[in-house]
Steps between C-alpha positions, in 0.01 A plus 500: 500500500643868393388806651509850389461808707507803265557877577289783411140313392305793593690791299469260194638172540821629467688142612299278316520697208893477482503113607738239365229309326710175518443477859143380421617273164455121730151640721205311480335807559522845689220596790527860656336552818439827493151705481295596749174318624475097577319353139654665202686290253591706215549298140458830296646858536442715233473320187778283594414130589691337817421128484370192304161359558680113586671754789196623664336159455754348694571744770187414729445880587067491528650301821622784669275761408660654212351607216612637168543860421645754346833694571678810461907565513723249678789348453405167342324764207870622436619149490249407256600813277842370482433204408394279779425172372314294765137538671558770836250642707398792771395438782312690757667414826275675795655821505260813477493930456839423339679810406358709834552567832270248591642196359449147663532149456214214599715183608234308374507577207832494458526193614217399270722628208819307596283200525396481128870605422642183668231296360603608088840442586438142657231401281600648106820345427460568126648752362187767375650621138287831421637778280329836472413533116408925511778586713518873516165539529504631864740829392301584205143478654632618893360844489188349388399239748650750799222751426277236507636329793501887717144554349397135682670623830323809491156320479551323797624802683338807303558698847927482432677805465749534192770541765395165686490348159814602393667432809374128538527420128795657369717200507252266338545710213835641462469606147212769597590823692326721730346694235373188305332400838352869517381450191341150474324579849314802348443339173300233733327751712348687209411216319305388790352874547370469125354221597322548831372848334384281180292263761343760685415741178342156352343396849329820504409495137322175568326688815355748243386294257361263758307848641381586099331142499302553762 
């Protein structure tokens, strides 16, 4: 078993991105524990597969409460862009507010997590070929699925400040700066002010006609 602990993740993957690729050329396959919450299992980050089908089949994950989902930068992405050529994962590993003041870990979960790791390693001794086939895909679409990633977060927090936004997200997208966060957040907010004025000018339409009919 080979493990990798690489630098600078969070400003851009900076150490994966400048790995020796031939570290990984005899691995079965390549699991990173890291992303927050206890049942994510990422197979798909931006238009860039992770794994094979016969890999997920085989990995027993439904046991532990995993399910599949989709990702956004990490470190196994950047491995994957240069060329990665067997099935990895993300995992979420019970750690929760990352990036805050408030960070914390749920040994539980954690625990949880290191469970299903132990049980790939001991239980899929073949090795899982997979071999990204659009490769490149993540840089060329980024800016894309972050604005739609920061317009999600927004919905389920429409009371965030820019500045709260900025500050928790800025190193899950290290590409944007503070003025493309200014930006996106007020795109969202008067998109959703067209539309709230849109209902009510219709709900009120439909008021007077109702009032006309009788």
């Amino acid at each position: 078993m080979k493990v990798a602990f690489f630098v600078s993740e969070e400003i851009g993957c900076v150490g994966s991105r400048n790995a020796d690729m031939g570290f990984f050329e005899d691995a079965r396959f390549v699991i990173e524990p890291d992303r927050r919450g206890y049942e994510d299992l990422i197979i798909n980050i931006s238009y860039t597969s992770l794994c094979s089908d016969e890999f997920l089949k085989d990995i027993g994950f439904n046991a532990f409460g995993y399910q599949e989902e989709f990702g956004m930068m990490t470190d196994v992405l950047e491995l994957k862009e240069k060329g990665l050529k067997v099935s990895c994962l993300n995992l979420s590993c019970g750690y929760y507010e990352p990036h805050t003041d408030h960070e914390f870990t749920v040994k539980k979960d954690l625990l949880n997590c290191l469970g299903l790791v132990e049980h790939i390693i001991e239980n899929c001794l073949s090795v899982y070929p997979h071999e990204n086939l659009e490769s490149g895909y993540y840089h060329r679409y980024f800016e894309i699925d972050a604005e739609t990633e920061i317009w999600d977060i927004l919905s389920w927090d429409p009371e965030m400040s820019v500045e709260d936004l900025y500050e928790m997200y800025q190193t899950n997208y290290p590409r944007l700066k503070k003025e493309d966060f200014e930006r996106i957040y007020n795109e969202y907010h008067e998109f959703n002010d067209e539309e709230e004025l849109w209902k009510d000018t219709n709900l009120k339409g439909a008021v007077n006609t109702k009032r006309l009919w009788l």
